[in-house]
N, C-alpha and C positions, 0 to 999 in steps of 0.2 A: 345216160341222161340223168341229169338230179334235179329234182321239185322241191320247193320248201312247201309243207303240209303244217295247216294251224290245226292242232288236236286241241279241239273246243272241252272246256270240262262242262259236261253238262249239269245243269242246277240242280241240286237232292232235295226230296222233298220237305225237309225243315227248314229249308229257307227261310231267314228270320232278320227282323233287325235287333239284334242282341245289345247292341252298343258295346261290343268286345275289344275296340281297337284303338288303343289312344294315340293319333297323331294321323289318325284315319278323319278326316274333317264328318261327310258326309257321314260314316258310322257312326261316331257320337253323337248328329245333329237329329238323326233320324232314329235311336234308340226308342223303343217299345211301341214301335208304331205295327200295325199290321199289315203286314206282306200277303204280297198273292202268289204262293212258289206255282200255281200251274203257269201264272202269267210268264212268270220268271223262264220257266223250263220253255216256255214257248217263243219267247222273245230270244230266248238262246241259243233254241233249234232253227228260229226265222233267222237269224244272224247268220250262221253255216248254211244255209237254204242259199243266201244272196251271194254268198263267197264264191260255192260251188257255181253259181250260176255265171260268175264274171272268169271263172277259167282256173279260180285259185284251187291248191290243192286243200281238202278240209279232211276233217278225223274229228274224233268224239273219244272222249276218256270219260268213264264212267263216275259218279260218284261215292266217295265213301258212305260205309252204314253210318246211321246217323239218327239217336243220341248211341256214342261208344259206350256201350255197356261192359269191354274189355276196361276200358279205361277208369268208370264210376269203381268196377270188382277192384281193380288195383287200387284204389284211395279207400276201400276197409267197405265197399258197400256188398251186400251179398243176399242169397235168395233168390228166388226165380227173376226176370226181368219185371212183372209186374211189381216184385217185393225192392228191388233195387231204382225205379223211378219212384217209386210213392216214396219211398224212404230218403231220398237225392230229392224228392219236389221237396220235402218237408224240410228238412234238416240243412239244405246245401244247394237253395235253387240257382245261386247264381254258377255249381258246376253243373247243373242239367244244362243250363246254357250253354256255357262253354260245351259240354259234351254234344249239344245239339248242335252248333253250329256248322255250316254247311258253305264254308269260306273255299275251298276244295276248289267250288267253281271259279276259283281263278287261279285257270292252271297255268300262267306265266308264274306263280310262284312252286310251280310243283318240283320242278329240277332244273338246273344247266343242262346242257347238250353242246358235242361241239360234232358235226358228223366226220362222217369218217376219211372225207379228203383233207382236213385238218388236223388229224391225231396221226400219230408220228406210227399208231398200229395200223392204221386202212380199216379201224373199225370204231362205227357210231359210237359214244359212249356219253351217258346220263347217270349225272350227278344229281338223286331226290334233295329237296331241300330240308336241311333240321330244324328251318321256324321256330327257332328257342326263343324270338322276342317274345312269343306269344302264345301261351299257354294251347289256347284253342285250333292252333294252327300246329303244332309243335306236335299233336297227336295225328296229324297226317300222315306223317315220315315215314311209316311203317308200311301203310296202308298203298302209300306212293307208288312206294319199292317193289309190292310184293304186284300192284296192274303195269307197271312197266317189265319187270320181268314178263310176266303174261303175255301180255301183244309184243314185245319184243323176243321173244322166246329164244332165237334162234344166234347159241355164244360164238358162232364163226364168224356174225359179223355184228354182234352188239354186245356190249359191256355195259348192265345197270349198275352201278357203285352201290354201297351203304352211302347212308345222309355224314356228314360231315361229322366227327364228334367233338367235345370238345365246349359242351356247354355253350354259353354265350360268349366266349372267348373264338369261337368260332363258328359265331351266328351267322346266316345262310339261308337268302331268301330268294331262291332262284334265280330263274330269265328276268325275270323283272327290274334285277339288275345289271343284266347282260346285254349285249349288242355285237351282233357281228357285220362287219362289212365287209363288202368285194368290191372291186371294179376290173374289167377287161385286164388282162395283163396281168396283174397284180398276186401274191397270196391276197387271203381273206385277215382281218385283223382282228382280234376278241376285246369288245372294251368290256372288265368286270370293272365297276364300279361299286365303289364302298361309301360308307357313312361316318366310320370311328375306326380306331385302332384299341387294341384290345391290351397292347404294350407298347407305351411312349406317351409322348405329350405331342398335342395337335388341334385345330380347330374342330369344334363340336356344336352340336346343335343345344342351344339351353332350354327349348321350350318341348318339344319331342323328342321321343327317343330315335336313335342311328340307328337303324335293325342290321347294317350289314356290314360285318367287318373287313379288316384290310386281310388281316390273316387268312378268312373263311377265304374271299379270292383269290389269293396264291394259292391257296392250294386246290380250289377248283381249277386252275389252269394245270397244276402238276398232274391234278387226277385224269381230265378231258385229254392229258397229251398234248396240248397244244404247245409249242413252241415257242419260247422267251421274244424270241421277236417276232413274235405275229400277236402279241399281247399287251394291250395299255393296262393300266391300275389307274385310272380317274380318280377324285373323290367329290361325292355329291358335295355341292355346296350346302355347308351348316343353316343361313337364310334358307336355301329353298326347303329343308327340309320342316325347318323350322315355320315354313309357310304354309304345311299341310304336303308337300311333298314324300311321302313316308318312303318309296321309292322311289329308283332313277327314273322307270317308266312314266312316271306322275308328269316330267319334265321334261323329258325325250325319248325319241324314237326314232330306230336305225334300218334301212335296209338296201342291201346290197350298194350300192354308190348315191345311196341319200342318207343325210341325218339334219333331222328338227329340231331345234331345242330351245330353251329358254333362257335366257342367260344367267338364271338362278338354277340350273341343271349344275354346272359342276363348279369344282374351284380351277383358278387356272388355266378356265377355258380355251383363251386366245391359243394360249399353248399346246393345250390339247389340239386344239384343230389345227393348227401348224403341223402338230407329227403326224395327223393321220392323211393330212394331203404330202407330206411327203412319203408316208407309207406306201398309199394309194393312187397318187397321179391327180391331174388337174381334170381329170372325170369326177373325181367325189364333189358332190354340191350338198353345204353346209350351210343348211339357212336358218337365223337364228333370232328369235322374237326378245326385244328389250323390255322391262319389266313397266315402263313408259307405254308400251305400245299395246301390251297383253300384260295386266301388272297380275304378280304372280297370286292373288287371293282370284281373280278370272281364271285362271290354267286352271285350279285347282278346285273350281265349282264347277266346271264345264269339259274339264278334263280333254281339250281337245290332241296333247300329248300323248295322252294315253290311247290315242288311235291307231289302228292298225296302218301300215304301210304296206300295201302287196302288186304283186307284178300280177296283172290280169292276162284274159289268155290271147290278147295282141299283143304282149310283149308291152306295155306301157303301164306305172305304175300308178295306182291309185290309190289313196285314204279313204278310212271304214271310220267316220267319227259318233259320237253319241250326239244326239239331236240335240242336247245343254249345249255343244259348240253349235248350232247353228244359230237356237234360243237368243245367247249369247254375244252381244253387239263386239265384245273386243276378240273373244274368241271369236267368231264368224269372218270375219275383216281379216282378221291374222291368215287365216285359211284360206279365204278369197283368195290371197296375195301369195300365199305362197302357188296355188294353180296358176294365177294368170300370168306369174313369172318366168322367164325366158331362159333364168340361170338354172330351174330344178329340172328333174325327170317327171316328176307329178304333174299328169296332164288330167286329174277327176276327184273331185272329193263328192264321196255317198254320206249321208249323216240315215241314223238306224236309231230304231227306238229299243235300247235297254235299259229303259228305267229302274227294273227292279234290282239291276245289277249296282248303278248311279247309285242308288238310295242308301248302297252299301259300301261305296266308294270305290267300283268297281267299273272302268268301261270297256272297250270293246278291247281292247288289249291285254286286260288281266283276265279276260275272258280263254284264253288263247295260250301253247304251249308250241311252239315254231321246232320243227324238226324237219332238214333235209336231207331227203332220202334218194341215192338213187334205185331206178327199174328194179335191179335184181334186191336191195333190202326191203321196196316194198311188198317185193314177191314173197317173199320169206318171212312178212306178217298176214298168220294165217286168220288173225281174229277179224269179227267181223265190225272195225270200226272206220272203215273208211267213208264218205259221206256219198252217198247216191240218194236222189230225190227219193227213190221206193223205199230207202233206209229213212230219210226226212219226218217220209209217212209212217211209218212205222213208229217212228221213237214222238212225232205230235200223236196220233191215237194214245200212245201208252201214259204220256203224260198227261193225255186228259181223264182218261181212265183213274188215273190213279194218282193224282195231284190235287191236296185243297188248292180252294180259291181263298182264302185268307187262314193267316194265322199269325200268333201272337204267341210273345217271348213265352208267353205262361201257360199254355197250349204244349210244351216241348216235352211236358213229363206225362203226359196223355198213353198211358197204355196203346189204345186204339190206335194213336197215330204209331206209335213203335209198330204195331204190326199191319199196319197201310206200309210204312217203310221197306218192312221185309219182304210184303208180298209185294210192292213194286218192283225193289231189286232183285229178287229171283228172277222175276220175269226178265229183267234187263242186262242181267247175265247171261243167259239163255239168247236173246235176241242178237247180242254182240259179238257171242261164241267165245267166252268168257270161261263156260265151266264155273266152277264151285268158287267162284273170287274172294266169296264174303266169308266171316268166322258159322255166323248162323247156317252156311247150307251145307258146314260140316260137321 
């Protein structure tokens, strides 16, 4: 039997609004404002609480340490860690920033995945993401690699890859641009979608940047295994990206014989959906909102794209949206319509309060890292990250324990809070059955 499992990344305690991310609408708008990472960490854990409870499979991926003080030592800063923030607040506060930020928790850009009925080996395989758009996120990669090796431990039936190389020539922003579908009968079909090409001439976006290239996806499909014909290459539409869409998630979302989307989602859509119903059979239901009806600056404040889509445990599926779609008069009505319609599989939409995630331009999808496993690979994850209410409890105690209630970009080079940091993640390493994860607990 195979479950699809959302591995939630959970919120780190520097939770900030940095204004780190240009073409990030809500990042930028909400820059040096003060966050509450316990709120955050708990609105995260509530999120996985609701999942587990409607039948979905849930998992938790830990967060990186956070400010990387591996990272400040490599850019020439040096001395104990108290002597390397005072010296990085002083001289270089906008890399404490960067170094502090705690973008991680949206683990749809952690890796690809494609599992292992799909890869031509019979074995799962995750591709970390190299985030070279973005400096702040670019320092993930490493950190990605070495907790998927972890909870994936076991190489007879999982494959972690290295992140892509290749500079921005082969920039790579994980699931967030990926999408896989099934329906009865069928293989399953991989859409990587891209934003630019990295050689040639082609439509681009003039106002934001592409984060993801054509290149990086070819060869995420070579690396995954996955088969030439069980593989589209989309490319995001230049407008939507240009709209605040920074990824494809922004503007769609797929699962198993349903896909949503905007018609500022990709180029060439018509066509796009033309192959994958002939991919897939007249079971796949494609329903798709006109910039008219949800005009795309509403998608993109309300995010109701970015919702999760999941099979609950009677078999029928439901939407997980952020409360801005319900807020949201053109978002809301979109959603209404797609439930009370007779052509989709969506028979429920839940709306969830993650604000603190919103505020960072993040909703319940960038939230989330989709991995289907079946019985025996989940058996052969010995760590302790799969979601049980007693687990729930555990990880709200720990983040109240040991999570402010507010903080501020300039709060990040705080000694104390570095070591709030460490002693929380010891502990969270320990609780997860993690072992020595981090650089500091060895």
């Amino acid at each position: 039997m195979t479950r699809e499992f959302n591995f939630d990344g959970l919120v780190g305690p520097t939770h900030n609004y940095g204004g780190l991310s240009p073409g990030n609408v809500a990042s930028i708008k909400n820059e040096g404002r003060a966050s509450n990472p316990r709120a955050a960490a708990l609105q995260g854990i509530g999120k996985m609480r609701f999942l587990h409870g409607l039948g979905v499979g849930q998992a938790v991926l830990p967060p990186p340490a956070r400010p990387d003080l591996r990272t400040l030592r490599a850019l020439g800063f040096h001395g104990s860690d108290e002597d390397i923030l005072a010296a990085a607040s002083r001289d270089a506060e906008h890399l404490v920033r960067l170094c502090a930020s705690s973008s991680a928790m949206w683990a749809a850009n952690a890796a690809t995945i494609a599992p292992s009925a799909d890869a031509a080996d019979g074995k799962v395989h995750f591709v970390p993401a190299n985030l070279t758009t973005m400096f702040h996120r670019a320092i993930e990669a490493d950190t990605t690699r070495a907790t998927l090796e972890r909870i994936f431990a076991d190489p007879a039936r999982f494959t972690v890859h290295a992140p892509l190389p290749g500079g921005s020539h082969f920039a790579d922003e994980g699931a967030a641009n990926h999408t896989r579908l099934q329906t009865d009968g069928y293989p399953a079909v991989h859409l990587f979608a891209w934003g630019r090409r990295s050689w040639g001439a082609g439509p681009a976006p003039e106002r934001y940047p592409a984060r993801q290239t054509q290149e990086a996806s070819v060869a995420l499909a070579r690396l995954l295994r996955v088969a030439p014909e069980r593989t589209l290459m989309p490319q995001q539409n230049p407008a939507g990206i240009d709209g605040g869409a920074f990824h494809t998630d922004v503007l769609a979302v797929g699962h198993r014989h349903f896909l949503m989307a905007h018609e500022l989602a990709f180029l060439e859509a018509e066509s796009l959906y033309d192959e994958l119903r002939k991919r897939l059979g007249r079971t796949l239901a494609v329903v798709v909102a006109s910039d008219r009806e949800l005009p795309v600056a509403d998608a993109v404040a309300a995010y109701p794209f970015n919702s999760q889509v999941v099979t609950t445990g009677d078999g029928t599926l439901a939407i997980i949206a952020p409360e801005e779609s319900r807020e949201n008069p053109a978002a809301h009505a979109f959603l209404e319509r797609v439930v009370a319609a007779d052509d989709n599989p969506v028979r429920a939409v839940h709306y969830l309060d993650v604000r603190q995630s919103m505020n960072n331009g993040g909703g319940p999808a960038c939230l989330r890292l989709r991995v289907v496993l079946t019985d025996e690979e989940v058996a052969a994850v010995k760590a302790n990250v799969f979601f049980t209410p007693a687990l729930g409890s555990r990880l709200e105690s720990w983040a109240e324990r040991h999570y402010r209630d507010r903080l501020l970009p300039s709060d990040l080079g705080d000694p104390k809070l570095h070591r709030e940091v460490m002693t929380a993640l010891d502990e969270l390493a320990a609780l997860l059955g993690l072992g020595n994860l981090y650089d500091f607990q060895r």
